[in-house]
MILUMPA-193103 format. One line per 4 residues: number of its first residue (from 1); their letters; for each residue z, x, y of N, C-alpha, C. Coordinates in steps of 0.05 Angstrom, whole numbers. Each point is the difference from the previous one (the first is absolute). Example, Ala and Ser with C-alpha at 12.3 -4.5 7.8 and 13.67 -1.06 7.14 Angstrom:
BEGIN
1) AS) 156 264 -114 0 -18 24 0 18 24 ~ -14 -7 21 1 16 24 14 -15 22
END
This chain:
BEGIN
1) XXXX) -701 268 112 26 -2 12 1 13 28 ~ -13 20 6 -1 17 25 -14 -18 16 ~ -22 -13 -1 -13 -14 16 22 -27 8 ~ 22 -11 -24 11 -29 10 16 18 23
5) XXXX) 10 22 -6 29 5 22 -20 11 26 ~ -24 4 -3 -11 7 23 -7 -23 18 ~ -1 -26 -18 -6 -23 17 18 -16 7 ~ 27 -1 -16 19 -9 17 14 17 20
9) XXXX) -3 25 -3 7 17 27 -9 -8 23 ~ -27 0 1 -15 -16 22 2 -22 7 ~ 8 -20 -21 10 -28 7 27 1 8 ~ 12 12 4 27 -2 9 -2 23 28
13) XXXX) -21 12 -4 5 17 39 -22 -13 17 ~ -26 -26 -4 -18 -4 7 13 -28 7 ~ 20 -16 -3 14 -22 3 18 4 17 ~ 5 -24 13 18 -7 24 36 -9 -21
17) XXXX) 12 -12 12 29 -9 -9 -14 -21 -1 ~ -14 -15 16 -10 -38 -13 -18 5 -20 ~ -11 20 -11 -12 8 -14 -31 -4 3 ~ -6 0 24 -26 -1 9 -19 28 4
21) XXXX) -20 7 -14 -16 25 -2 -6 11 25 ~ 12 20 7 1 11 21 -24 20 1 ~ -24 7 19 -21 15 -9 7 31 8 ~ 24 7 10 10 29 8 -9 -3 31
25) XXXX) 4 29 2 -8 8 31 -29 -2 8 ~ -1 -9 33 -34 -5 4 7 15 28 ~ -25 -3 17 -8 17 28 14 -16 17 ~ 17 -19 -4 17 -18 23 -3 -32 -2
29) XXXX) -15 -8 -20 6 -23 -2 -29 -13 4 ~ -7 -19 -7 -25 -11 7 1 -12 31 ~ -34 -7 5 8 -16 31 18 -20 -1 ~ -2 -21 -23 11 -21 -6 27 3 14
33) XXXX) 16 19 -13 29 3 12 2 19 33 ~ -24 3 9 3 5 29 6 -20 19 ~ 8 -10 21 6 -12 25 -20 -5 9 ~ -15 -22 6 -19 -12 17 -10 12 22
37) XXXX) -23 6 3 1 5 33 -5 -26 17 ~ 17 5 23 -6 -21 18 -29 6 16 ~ -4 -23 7 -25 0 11 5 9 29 ~ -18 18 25 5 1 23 -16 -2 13
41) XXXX) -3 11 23 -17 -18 26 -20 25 -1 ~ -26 -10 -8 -24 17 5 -21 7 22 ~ 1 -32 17 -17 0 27 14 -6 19 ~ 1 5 26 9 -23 24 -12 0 13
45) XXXX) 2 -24 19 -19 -8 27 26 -10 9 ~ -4 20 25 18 -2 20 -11 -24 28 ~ 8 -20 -1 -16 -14 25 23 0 29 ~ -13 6 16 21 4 27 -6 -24 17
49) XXXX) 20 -17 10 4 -15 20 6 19 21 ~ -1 -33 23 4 15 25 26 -21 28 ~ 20 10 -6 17 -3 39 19 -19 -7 ~ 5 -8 -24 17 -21 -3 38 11 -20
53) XXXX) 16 -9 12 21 -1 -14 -4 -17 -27 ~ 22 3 -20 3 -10 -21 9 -34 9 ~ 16 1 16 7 -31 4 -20 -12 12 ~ -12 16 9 -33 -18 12 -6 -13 -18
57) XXXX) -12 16 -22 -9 -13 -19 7 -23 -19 ~ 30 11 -15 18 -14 -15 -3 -23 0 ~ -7 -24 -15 -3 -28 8 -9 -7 30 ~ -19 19 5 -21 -12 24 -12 -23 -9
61) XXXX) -14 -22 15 -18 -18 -2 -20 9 -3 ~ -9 18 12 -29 17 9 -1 17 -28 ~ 16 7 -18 -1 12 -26 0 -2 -25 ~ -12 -31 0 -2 -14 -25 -8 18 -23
65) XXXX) -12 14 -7 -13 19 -20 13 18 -14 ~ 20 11 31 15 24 -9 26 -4 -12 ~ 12 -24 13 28 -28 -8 1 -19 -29 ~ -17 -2 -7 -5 -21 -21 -20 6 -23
69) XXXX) -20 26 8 -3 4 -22 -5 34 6 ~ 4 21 9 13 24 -3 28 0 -4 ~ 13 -20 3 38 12 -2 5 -9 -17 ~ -5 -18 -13 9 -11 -22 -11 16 -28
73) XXXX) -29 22 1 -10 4 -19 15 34 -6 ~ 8 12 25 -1 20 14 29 9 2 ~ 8 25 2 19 17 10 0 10 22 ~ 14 4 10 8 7 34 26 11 7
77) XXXX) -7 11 14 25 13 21 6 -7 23 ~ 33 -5 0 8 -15 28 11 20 27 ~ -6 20 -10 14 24 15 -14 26 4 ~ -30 -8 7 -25 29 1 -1 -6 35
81) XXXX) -1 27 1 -3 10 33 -22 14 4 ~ -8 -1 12 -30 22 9 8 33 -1 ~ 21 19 20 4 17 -1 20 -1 13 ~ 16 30 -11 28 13 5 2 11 21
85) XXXX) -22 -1 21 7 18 25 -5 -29 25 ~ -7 -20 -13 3 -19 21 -34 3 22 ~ -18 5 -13 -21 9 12 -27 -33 0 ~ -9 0 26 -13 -19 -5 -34 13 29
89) XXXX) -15 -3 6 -11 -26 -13 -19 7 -33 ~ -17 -21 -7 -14 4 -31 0 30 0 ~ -15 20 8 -11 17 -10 22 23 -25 ~ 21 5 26 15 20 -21 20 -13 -29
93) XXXX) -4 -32 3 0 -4 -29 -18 -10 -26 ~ -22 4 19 -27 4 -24 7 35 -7 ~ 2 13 17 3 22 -7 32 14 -16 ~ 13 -15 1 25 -2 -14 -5 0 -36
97) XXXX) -14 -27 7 -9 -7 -28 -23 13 -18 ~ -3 23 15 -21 30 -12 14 9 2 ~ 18 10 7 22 26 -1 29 0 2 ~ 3 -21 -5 40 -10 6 8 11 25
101) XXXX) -18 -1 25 12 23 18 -26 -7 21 ~ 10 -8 27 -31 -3 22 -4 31 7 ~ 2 21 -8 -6 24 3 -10 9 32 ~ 11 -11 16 7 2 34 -22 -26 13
105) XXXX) -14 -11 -27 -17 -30 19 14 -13 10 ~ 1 -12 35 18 -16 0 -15 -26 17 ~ -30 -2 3 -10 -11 19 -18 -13 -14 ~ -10 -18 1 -33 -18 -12 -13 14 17
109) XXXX) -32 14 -18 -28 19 4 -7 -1 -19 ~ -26 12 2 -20 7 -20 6 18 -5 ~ -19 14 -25 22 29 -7 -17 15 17 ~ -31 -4 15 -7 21 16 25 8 26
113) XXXX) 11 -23 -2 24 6 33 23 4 -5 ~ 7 -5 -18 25 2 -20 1 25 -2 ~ 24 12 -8 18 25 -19 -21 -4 -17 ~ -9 16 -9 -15 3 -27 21 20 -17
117) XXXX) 3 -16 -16 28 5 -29 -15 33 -6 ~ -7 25 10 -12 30 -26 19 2 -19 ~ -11 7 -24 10 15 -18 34 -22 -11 ~ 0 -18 1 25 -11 -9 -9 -20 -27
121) XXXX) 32 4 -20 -17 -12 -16 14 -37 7 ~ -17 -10 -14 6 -37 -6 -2 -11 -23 ~ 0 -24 -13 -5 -12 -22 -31 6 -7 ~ -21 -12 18 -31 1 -14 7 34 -7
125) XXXX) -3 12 13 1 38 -9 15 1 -24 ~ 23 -3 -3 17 -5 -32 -13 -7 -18 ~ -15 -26 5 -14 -11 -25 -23 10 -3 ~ -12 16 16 -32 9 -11 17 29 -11
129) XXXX) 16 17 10 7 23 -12 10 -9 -28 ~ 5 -32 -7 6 3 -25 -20 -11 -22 ~ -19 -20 10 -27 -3 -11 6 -28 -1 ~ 18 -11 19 -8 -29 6 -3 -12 25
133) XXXX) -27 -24 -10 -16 -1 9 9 -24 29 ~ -8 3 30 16 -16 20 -33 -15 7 ~ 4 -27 5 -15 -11 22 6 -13 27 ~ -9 -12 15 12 -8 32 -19 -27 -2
137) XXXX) 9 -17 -2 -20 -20 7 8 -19 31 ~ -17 6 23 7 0 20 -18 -30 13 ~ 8 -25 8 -23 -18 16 -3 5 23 ~ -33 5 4 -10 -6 26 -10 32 9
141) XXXX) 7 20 -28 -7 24 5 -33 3 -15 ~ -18 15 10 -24 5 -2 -3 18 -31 ~ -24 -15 -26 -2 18 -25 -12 25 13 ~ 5 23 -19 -19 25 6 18 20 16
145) XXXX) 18 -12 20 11 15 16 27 4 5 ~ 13 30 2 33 -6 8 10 -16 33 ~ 8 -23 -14 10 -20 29 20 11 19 ~ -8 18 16 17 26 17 6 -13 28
149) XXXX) -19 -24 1 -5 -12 27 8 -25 -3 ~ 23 -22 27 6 -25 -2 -30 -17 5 ~ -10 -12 -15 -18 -21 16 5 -27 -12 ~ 0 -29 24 0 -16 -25 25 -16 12
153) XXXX) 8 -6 -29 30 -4 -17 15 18 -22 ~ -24 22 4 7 25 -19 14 23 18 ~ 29 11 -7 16 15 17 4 26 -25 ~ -4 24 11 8 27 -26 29 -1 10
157) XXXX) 10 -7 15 28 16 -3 17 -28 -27 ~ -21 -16 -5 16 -12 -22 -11 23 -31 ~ -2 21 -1 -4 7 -30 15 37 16 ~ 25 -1 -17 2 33 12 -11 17 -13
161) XXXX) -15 -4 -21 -13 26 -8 -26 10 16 ~ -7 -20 18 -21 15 21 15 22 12 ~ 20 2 9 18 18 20 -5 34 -20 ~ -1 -4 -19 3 26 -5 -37 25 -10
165) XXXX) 14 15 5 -35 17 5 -12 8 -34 ~ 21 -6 -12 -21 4 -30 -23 -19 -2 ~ 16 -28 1 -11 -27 -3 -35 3 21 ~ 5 0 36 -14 -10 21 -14 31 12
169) XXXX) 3 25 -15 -3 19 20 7 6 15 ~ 5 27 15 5 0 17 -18 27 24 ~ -19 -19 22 25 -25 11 -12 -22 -24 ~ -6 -19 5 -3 -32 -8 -20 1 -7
173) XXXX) -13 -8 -19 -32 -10 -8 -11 -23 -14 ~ -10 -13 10 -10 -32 -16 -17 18 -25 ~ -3 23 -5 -17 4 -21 24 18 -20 ~ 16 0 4 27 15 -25 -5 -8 -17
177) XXXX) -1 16 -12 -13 -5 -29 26 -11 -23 ~ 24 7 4 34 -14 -5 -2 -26 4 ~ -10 -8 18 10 -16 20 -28 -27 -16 ~ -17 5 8 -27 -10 -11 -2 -14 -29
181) XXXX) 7 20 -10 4 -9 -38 24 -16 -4 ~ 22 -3 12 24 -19 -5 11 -20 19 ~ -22 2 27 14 -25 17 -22 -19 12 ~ 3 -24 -16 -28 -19 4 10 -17 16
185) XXXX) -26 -27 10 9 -27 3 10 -14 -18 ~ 18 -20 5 19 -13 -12 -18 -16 -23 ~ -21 -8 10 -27 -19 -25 -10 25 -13 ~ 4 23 -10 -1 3 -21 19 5 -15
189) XXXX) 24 -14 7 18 -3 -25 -5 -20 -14 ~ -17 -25 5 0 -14 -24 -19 6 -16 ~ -27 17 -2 -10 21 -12 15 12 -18 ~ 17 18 9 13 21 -15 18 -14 -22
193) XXXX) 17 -21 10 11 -12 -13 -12 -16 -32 ~ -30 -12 7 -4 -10 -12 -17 25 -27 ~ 1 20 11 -21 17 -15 30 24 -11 ~ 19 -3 5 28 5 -13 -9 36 10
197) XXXX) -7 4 39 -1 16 8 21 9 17 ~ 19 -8 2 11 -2 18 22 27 -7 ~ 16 16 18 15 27 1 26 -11 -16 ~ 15 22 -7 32 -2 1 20 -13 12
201) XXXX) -14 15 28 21 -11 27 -23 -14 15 ~ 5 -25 13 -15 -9 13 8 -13 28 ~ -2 11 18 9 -8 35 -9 -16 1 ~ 2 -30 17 -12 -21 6 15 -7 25
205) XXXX) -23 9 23 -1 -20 25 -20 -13 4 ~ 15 -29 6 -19 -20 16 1 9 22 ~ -23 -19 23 -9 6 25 20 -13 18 ~ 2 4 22 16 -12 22 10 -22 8
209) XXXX) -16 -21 -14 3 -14 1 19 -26 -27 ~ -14 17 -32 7 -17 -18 24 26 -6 ~ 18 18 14 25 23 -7 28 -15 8 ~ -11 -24 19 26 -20 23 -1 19 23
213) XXXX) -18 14 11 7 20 12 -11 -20 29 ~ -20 -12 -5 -10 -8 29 -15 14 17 ~ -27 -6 8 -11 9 26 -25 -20 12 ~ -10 11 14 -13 -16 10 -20 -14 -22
217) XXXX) -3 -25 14 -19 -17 -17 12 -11 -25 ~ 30 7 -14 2 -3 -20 24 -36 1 ~ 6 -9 -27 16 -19 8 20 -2 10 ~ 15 -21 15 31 4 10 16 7 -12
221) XXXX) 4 -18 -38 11 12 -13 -2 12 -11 ~ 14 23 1 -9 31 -12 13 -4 -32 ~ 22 -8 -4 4 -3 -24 -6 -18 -19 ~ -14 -30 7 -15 -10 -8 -28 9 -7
225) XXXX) -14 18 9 -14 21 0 1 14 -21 ~ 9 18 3 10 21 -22 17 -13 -27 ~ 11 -21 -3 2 -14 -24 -27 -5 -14 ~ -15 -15 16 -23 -20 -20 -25 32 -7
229) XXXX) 4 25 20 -18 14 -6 13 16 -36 ~ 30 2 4 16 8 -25 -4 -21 -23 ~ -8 -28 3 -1 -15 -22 -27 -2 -9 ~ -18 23 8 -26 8 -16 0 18 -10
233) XXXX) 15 24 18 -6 23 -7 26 9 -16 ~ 20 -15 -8 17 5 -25 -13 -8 -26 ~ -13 -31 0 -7 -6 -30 -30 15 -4 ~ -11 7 14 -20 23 -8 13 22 -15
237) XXXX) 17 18 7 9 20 -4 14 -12 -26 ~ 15 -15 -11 18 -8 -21 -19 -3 -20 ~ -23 -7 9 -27 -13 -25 -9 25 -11 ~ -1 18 13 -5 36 -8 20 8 -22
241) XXXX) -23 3 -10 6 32 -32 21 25 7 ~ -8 4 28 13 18 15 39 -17 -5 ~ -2 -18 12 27 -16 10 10 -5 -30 ~ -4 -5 -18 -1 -24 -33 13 33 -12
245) XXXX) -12 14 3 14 25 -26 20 24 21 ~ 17 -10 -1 14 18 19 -4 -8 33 ~ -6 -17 9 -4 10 35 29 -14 15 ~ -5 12 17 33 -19 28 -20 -3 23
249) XXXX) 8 -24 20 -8 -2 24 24 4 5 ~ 1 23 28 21 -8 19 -11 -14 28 ~ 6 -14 13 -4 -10 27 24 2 15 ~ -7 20 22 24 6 20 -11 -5 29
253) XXXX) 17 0 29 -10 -1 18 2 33 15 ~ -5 -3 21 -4 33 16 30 3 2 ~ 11 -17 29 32 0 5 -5 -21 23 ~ 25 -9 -2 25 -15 6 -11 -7 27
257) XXXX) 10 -15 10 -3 -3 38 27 -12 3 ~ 1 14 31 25 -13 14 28 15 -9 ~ -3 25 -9 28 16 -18 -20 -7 -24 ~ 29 18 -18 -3 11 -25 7 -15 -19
261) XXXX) -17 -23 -5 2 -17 -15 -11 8 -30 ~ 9 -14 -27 -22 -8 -30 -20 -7 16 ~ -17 15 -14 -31 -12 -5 -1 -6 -28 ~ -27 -10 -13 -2 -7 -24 -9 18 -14
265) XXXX) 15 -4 -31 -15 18 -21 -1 -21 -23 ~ -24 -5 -8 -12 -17 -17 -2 14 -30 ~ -1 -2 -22 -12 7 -25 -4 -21 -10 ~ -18 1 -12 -22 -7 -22 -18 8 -14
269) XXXX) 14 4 -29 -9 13 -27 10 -20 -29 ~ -16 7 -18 7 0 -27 28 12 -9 ~ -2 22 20 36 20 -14 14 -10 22 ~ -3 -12 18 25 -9 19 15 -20 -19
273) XXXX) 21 -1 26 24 -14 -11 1 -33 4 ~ -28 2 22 -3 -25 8 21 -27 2 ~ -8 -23 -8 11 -27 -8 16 -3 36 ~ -1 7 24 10 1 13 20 17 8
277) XXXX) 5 26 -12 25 19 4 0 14 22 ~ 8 5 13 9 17 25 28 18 -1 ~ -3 15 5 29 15 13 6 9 26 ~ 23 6 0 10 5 47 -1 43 -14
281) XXXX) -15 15 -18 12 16 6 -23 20 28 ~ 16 14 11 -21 11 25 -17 21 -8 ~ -27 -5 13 -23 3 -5 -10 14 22 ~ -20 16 9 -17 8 19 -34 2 -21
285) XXXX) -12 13 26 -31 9 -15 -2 22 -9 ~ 27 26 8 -9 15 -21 18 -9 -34 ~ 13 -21 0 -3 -15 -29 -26 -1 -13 ~ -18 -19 13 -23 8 -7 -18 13 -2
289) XXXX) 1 20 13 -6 39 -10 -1 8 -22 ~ 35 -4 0 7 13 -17 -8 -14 -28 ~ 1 -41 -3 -8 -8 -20 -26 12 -11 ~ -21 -3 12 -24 20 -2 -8 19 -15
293) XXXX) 22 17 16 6 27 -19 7 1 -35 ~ 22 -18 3 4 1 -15 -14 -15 -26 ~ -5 -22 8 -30 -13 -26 -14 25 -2 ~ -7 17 19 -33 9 -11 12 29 -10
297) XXXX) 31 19 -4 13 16 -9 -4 17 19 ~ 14 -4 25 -10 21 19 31 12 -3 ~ 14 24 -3 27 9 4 7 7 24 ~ -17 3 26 14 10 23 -15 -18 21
301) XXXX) 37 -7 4 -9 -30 20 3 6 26 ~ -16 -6 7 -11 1 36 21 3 22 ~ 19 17 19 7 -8 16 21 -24 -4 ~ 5 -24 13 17 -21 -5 -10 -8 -24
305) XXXX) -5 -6 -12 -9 -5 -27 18 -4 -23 ~ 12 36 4 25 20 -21 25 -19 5 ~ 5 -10 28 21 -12 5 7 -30 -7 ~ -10 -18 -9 -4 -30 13 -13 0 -48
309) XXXX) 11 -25 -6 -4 -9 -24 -34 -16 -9 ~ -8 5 -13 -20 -22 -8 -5 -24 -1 ~ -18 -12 -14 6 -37 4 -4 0 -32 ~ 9 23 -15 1 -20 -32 10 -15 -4
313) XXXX) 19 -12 19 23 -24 -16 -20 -20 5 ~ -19 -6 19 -14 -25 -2 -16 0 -23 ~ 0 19 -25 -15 4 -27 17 -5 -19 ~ -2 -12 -17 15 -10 -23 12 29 -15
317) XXX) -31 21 -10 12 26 -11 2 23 21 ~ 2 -4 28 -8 23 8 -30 0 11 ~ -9 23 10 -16 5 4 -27 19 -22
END
């Protein structure tokens, strides 16, 4: 008799009101009843254009690649500006885009002639103090050595992390050992890519000629140019392990000509929002700083950085 009233006791405090066996209290619940994680952005390759407004581009003729089959696959922004202080020419917004801030660059040089950035910090510095990993993939720059020197169709004031003395020494050295280990020619990114070597963050300048930038020897049309060189060097990068489990391309240009025009900001990812979406909300490059930062969990954002929003909305969850 003690044993029946002991088992209907339990059957009546171990049951729900639908009368379904309730197993008591647990540590919080199984995963089952946890919330999904969303998936987020693990790699980027940042590719930088060069000298063109956004309406340049926009349904250009000369931009078949970027019009018909980047916009349609792709997210974008109709309202990214180069920088908040109105600063031109290239250099102090390569250097913007290392530090949300041209940190007094205001001239195209090499960094031997240049301000040399001492002791300040930037994005590459952030991510090695946090144990992620940056590459530079630069065309027309020499393997083995930090590209400190213009020769060519290869220009340094297009990568601002030369400018600063952790990265190049100081003064400057083709043998920095910073500098050496993370900033190659642009042909060994299809190497890296294919051998699923490739960094976190990944800089990508083309040479002078395939950036729309123009110089001697190169074609008239510069954006015809710089399209057909983007419609190799995007589906390479998308075919990557790197790109497939987490990665974003962004493709942006330096800035604007003629005033303070949109330039372009491109995405393309698996987590974008793609299908053609765009928004007008306003944008600069330390947006993209700051986006940076924040994929790779950096908490203290650069200078203009702190001020100016991200580009998660071009991501379905975020970043």
């Amino acid at each position: 008799m003690k044993r029946l009233s002991a088992l209907l006791l339990c059957l009546a405090a171990c049951s729900d009101s639908s009368g379904t066996t309730n197993p008591g209290p647990t540590d919080g619940g199984s995963d089952a009843d946890a919330p999904p994680t969303q998936p987020h952005v693990k790699t980027i390759f940042l590719i930088l254009m060069e000298n063109h407004n956004w309406s340049d581009i926009k349904g250009s003729g000369s931009a078949p690649y970027i019009n018909n089959t980047l916009l349609p696959m792709a997210a974008h922004a109709e309202s990214y500006f180069d920088n908040p202080k109105k600063l031109h020419p290239s250099e102090p917004n390569y250097v913007w885009l290392e530090a949300a801030d041209n940190l007094a660059i205001t001239i195209d040089a090499d960094p031997s002639a240049n301000h040399l950035v001492v002791g300040k910090d930037h994005v590459t510095k952030q991510l090695k103090a946090a144990g992620v990993s940056w590459h530079a993939y630069e065309e027309g720059s020499t393997a083995g050595q930090c590209p400190i020197t213009s020769t060519g169709n290869y220009a340094p004031k297009h990568l601002g992390a030369l400018f600063f003395d952790d990265v190049v020494g100081n003064p400057p050295a083709v043998d920095a050992p910073e500098c050496v280990s993370n900033v190659f020619p642009y042909t060994q990114l299809t190497a890296d890519l294919a051998q699923d070597k490739v960094a976190r963050y990944n800089f990508i300048t083309p040479n002078l000629c395939n950036d729309m930038h123009g110089a001697g020897g190169c074609p008239a049309d510069t954006i015809k140019t710089g399209d057909t060189w983007l419609s190799t060097a995007v589906p390479a990068i998308m075919a990557s392990k790197a790109y497939t489990d987490g990665g974003a391309i962004f493709i942006t240009w330096d800035e604007s000509e003629g005033g303070e025009f949109p330039i372009g900001m491109i995405v393309v990812s698996p987590l974008g929002k793609g299908a053609g979406y765009s928004n007008k909300m306003s944008y600069f490059h330390s947006s993209m700083v700051r986006t940076v930062e924040t994929v790779f969990g950096i908490k203290t954002f650069l200078n203009d950085a702190a001020n100016q929003a991200d580009l998660s909305d071009l991501f379905t969850n975020g970043l």
